[in-house]
C-alpha positions in Angstrom: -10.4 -26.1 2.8 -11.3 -24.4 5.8 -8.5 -22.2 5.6 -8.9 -21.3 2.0 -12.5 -20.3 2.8 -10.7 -18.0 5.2 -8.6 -16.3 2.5 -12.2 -16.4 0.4 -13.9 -13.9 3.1 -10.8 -11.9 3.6 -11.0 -11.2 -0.3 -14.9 -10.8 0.0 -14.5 -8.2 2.7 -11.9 -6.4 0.2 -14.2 -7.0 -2.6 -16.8 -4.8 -1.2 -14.4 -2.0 -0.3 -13.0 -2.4 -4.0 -16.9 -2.0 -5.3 -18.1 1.1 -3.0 -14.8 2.9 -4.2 -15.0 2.1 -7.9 -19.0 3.2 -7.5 -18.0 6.5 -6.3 -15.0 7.1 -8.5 -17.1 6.6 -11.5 -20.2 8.8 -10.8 -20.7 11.4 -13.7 -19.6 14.4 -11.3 -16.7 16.5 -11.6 -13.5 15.0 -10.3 -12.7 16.2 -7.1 -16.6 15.2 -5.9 -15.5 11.7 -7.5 -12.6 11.3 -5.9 -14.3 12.7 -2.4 -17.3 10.6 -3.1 -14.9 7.5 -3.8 -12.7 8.0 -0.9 -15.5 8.7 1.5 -17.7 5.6 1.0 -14.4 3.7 1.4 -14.0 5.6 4.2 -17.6 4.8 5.9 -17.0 1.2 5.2 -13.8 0.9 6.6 -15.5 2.5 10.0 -18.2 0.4 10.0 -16.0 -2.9 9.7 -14.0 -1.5 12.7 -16.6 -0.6 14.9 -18.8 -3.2 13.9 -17.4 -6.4 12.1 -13.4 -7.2 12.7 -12.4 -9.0 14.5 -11.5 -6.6 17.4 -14.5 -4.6 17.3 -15.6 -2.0 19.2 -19.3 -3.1 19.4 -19.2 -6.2 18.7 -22.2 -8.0 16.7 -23.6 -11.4 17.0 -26.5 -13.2 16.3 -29.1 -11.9 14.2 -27.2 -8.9 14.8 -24.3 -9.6 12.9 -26.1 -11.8 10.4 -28.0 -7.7 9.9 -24.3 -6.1 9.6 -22.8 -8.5 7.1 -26.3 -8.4 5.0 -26.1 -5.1 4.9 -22.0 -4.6 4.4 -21.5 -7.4 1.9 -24.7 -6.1 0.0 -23.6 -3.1 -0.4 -21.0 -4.6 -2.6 -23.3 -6.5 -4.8 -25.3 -2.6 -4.9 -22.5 -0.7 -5.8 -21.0 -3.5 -8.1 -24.9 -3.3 -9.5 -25.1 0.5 -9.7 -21.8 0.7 -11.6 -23.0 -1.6 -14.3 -21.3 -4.7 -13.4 -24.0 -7.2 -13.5 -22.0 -9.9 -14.2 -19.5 -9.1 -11.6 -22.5 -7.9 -9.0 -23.8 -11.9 -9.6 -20.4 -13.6 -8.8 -19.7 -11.1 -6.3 -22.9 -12.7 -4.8 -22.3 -16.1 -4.9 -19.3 -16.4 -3.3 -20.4 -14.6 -0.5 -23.4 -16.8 -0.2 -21.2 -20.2 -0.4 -18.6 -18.4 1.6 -20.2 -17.3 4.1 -22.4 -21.0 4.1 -19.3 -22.4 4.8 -18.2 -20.5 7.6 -21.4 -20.8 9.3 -20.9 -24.4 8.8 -17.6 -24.8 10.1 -17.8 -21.8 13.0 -15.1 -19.7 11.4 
């Protein structure tokens, strides 16, 4: 189990990447500011995990800290998943991260 729930956060993490991009590639803008719009909030996230998040982190975040970061990272999924019209999918999308992440806690992954 433990090491399913591993997989589960690996695909959360994705998830969230997944969300901000399809947020940004379906804004009603012409299609070079979608696709720049797409690609750059994917881009932002992707920084922000490696400075912040991985494993290997530059700065990395603990505590309340990182409890902050992933609030904020793994919500922005649920927003984007939310301001794209996917309330369905922004609701799933949210509880698995909350049992998810429960679990981890849990076990100290």
């Amino acid at each position: 189990m433990k090491t399913a729930n591993l997989g589960v956060l690996f695909l959360i993490e994705l998830a969230a990447l997944g969300a901000v991009g399809r947020w940004g590639f379906t804004r009603d803008v012409s299609a070079p500011l979608a696709w720049l719009l797409g690609l750059g909030v994917i881009a932002v996230m992707i920084t922000l995990w490696a400075l912040f998040g991985s494993q290997k982190a530059s700065y990395k975040t603990r505590g309340a800290g990182r409890v902050a970061f992933e609030l904020v990272w793994f919500g922005a999924g649920a927003a984007a998943l939310l301001l794209a019209g996917d309330v369905g999918w922004a609701i799933a999308y949210v509880l698995v991260c909350a049992v998810s992440k429960t679990l981890a806690v849990v076990w100290r992954q």
